[in-house]
C-alpha positions, 0 to 999 in steps of 0.5 A, spaced: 299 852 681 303 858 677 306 860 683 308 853 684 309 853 676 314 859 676 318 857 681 319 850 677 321 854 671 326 860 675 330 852 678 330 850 672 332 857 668 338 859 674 340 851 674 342 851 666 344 858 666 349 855 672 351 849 667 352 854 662 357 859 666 361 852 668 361 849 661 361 854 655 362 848 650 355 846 652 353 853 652 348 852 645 343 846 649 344 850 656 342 857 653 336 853 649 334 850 656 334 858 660 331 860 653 325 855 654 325 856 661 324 863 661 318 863 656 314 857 660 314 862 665 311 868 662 306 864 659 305 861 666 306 869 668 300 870 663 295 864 666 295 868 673 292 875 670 286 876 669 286 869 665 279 870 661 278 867 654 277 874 650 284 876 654 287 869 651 283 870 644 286 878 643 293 875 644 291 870 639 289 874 634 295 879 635 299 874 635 298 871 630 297 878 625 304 880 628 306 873 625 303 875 619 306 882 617 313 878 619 311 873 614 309 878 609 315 882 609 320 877 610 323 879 604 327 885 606 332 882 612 330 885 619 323 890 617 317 887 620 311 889 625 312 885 631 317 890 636 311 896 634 306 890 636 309 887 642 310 895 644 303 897 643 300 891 646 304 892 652 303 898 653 295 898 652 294 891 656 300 891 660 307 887 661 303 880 661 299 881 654 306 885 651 310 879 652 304 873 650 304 878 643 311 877 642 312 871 644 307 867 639 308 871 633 315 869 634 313 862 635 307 862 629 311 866 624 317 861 625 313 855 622 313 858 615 320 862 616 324 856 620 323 854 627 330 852 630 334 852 637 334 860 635 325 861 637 325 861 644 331 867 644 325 870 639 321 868 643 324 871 649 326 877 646 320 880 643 316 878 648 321 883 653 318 888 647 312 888 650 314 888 656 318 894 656 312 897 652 309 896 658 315 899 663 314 906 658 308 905 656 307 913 661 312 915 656 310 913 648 304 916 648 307 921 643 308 919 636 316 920 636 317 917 643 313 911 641 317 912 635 324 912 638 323 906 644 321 901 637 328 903 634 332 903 640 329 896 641 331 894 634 337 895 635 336 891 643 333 885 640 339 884 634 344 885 640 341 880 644 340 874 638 347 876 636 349 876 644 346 869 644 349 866 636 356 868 639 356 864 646 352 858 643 356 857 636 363 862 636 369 862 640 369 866 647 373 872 645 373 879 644 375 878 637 369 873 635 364 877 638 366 883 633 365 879 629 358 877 629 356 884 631 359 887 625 356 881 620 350 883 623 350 891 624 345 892 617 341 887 619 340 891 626 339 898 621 334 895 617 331 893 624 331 899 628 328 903 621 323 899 620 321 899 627 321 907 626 316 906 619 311 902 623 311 905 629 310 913 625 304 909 621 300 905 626 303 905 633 299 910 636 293 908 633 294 900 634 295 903 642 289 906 642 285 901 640 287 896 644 286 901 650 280 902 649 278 894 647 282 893 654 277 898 658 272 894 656 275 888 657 276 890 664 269 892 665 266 885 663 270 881 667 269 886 674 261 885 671 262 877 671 
């Protein structure tokens, strides 16, 4: 079954990134139906791990505390925890975990924030977060390296949402796309530097932690 789910996304997403590249003026429905299509598969991509309940549990709990910390933080544009939460996950629980964290803060910390056609590209940029974290994971274990992945990632994540608001909405060219970047480079800065705070206070700690709950894990599941 999540074979079979996950082809059936992979058509669907291929099938609107088509659309989109032989009708740009459709580019914000199609774009949102590859957004969409790419999540689905990482949640069907999380169902065919382990697919224990405190798995699905702790992605809960973290997910929903990553959303928490956006809210708080919602009044200075661009700091907030979820990519150093993202980050660590994946890089303690592995790319499947990472990208289930991201995602669901995303999706959760939008209902008081605002949902709109931009939540399955948050949701897909966070996610990929945690899976990089996951990627990196033998090269962050330092409190700087962690450091230095979060705050290029915050720099990745705005450029993707920017990548994504200029095709869907702005004309196609070079001048329209300066544009959207330089509208939004402070945004990006706050981002990148609040990953930085974040990850100097609680990245290594946070990774650990989950290390260490993972491990557990691990041993009752071989045990059930």
């Amino acid at each position: 079954m999540p074979r079979s789910a996950l082809l059936a996304c992979a058509a669907v997403a291929f099938a609107a990134a088509v659309w989109t590249a032989l009708s740009p003026q459709d580019a914000a429905l199609s774009l949102l139906l590859v957004a969409l299509a790419l999540v689905l598969s990482g949640f069907v991509w999380l169902e065919a791990g382990t697919g224990s309940a405190k798995e699905i549990a702790l992605v809960a709990v973290l997910g929903g505390a990553a959303a928490a910390g956006r809210v708080l933080f919602a009044a200075v544009p661009g700091v907030q925890p979820v990519t150093v939460v993202a980050v660590a996950a994946g890089a303690a629980l592995g790319a499947r975990v990472g990208f289930a964290v991201g995602a669901v803060a995303a999706l959760v910390s939008n209902f008081y924030l605002g949902q709109g056609v931009w939540t399955p590209w948050q949701m897909l940029a966070w996610g990929g977060c945690g899976v990089v974290g996951a990627l990196a994971a033998g090269l962050i274990r330092n409190r700087w390296a962690f450091a230095a992945l979060c705050f290029a990632l915050g720099f990745a994540f705005s450029s993707a949402m920017d990548l994504w608001y200029w095709y869907s909405f702005w004309p196609h060219t070079w001048e329209a796309l300066t544009v959207v970047f330089a509208r939004g480079i402070w945004f990006s800065a706050f981002h990148a530097v609040g990953n930085v705070v974040f990850a100097v206070v609680i990245g290594p700690e946070l990774r650990r932690l989950l290390e260490r709950y993972g491990r557990r894990l691990r041993v009752e599941v071989a045990w059930a």
